[in-house]
C-alpha positions in Angstrom: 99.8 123.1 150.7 102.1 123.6 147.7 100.0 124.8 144.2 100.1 122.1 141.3 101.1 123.7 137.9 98.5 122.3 135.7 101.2 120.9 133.4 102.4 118.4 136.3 99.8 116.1 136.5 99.9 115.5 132.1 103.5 115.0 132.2 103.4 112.5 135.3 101.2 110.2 133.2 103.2 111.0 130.0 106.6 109.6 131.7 104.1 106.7 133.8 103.0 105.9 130.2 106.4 106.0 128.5 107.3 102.0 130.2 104.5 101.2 128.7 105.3 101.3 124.7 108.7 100.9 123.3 110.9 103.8 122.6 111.0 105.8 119.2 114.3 103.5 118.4 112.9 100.4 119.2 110.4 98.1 116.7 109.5 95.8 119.3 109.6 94.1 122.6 109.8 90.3 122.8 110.4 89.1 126.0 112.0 92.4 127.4 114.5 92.4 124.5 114.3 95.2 122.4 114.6 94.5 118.9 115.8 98.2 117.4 114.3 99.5 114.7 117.5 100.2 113.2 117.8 96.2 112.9 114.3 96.4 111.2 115.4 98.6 108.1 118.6 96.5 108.0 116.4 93.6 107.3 114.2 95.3 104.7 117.2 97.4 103.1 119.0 94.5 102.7 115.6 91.9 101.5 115.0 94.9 98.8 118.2 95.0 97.5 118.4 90.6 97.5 114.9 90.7 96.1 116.5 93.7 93.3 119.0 91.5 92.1 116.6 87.9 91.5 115.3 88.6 87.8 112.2 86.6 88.9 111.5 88.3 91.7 109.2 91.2 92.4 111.5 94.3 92.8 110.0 95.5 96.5 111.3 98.9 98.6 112.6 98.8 101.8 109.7 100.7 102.6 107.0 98.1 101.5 109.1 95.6 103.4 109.0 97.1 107.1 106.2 95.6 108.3 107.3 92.1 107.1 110.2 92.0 109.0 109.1 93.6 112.0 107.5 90.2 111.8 110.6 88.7 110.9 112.8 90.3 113.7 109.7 89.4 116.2 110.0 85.8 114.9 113.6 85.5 114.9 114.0 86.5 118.4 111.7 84.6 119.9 113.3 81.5 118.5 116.5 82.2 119.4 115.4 82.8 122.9 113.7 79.8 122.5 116.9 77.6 121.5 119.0 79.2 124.1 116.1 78.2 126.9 116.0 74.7 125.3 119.6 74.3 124.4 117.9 72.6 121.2 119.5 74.9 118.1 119.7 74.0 114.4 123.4 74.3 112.6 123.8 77.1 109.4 123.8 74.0 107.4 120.4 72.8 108.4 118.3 76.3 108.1 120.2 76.6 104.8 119.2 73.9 103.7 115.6 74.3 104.6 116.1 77.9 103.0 116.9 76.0 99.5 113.8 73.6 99.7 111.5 76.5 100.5 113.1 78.3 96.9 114.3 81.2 99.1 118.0 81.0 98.6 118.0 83.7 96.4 117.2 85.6 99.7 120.7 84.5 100.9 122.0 87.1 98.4 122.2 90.0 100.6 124.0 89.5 104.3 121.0 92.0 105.7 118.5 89.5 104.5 120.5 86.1 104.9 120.2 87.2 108.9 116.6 87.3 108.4 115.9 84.7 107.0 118.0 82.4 109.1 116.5 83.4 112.0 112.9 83.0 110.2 114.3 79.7 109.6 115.1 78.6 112.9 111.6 79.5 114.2 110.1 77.4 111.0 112.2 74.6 112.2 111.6 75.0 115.9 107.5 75.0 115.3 107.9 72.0 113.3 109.8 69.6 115.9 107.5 70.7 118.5 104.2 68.8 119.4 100.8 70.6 119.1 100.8 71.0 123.3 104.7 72.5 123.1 103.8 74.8 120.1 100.9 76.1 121.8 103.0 76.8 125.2 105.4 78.2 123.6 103.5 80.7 121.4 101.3 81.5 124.5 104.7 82.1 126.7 105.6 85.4 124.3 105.8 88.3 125.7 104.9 90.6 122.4 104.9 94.6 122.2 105.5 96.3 119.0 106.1 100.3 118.4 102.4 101.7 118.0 103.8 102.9 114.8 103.8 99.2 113.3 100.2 98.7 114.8 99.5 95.5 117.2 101.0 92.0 117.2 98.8 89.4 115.9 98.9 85.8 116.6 96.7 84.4 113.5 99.1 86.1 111.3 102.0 86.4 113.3 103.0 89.7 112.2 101.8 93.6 112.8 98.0 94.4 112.2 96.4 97.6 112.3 97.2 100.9 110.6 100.4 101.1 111.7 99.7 104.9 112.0 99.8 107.3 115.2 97.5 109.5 113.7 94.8 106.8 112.5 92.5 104.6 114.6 93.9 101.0 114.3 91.2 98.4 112.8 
């Protein structure tokens, strides 16, 4: 019978464990689509700098922004999954135009952002022609796993909850 090092057995469940989470370049999972994190700090780079330029607006770093539009680029993808599954999309026109009567267009601003925000958009829009039953299905279908680093997805608030931190206990 062959020895086992006693390093084999940690590192078996290491890469066992590694399918489990999404990679270091990855923010989240929705549906097995990776959403990369890169595409994350596009969104808050680009929401900072919109956000920068509005006088009335509250100056925010990309930083502080993150974990907003993890739940952004969550959002975003599961409605464009869900358009594609339904064929039912909404034109530029229309999600700009909802943009303008929620007093976001000067989101638009920045291309980063404007992406973002479409896409939020679309889900707002996709929620709202659905029935109670159909919203509930579809909510319940997701398939939701975030980076530990962002903390857990949460369905009340439809966004990251937790610490957010590998090195702290998430509430």
């Amino acid at each position: 019978m062959k020895k086992v090092h006693r390093w084999a057995v940690p590192l078996v469940g290491v890469v066992l464990l590694s399918g489990c989470t999404p990679s270091g370049g990855t923010a989240a999972v929705v549906n097995g689509v990776s959403i990369p994190d890169s595409l994350v700090t596009e969104y808050a780079e680009g929401c900072s700098a919109a956000l920068a330029a509005e006088p009335q607006a509250t100056s925010q770093s990309a930083n502080d922004l993150r974990a907003g539009m993890v739940s952004w680029a969550v959002v975003g993808e599961m409605a464009k999954q869900e358009a594609i599954r339904t064929g039912n999309d909404f034109s530029d026109e229309t999600l700009t135009s909802y943009i303008d009567s929620a007093g976001r267009s000067y989101l638009m601003s920045d291309s980063r952002c404007s992406q973002a925000l479409l896409d939020v958009a679309r889900h707002d829009l996709l929620v709202q022609s659905m029935g109670t039953a159909d919203v509930s299905e579809y909510l319940e279908s997701q398939d939701i796993v975030l980076n530990p680093r962002y903390g857990t997805w949460d369905w009340n608030q439809l966004g990251p909850s937790g610490s957010g931190s590998l090195s702290e206990v998430a509430s």
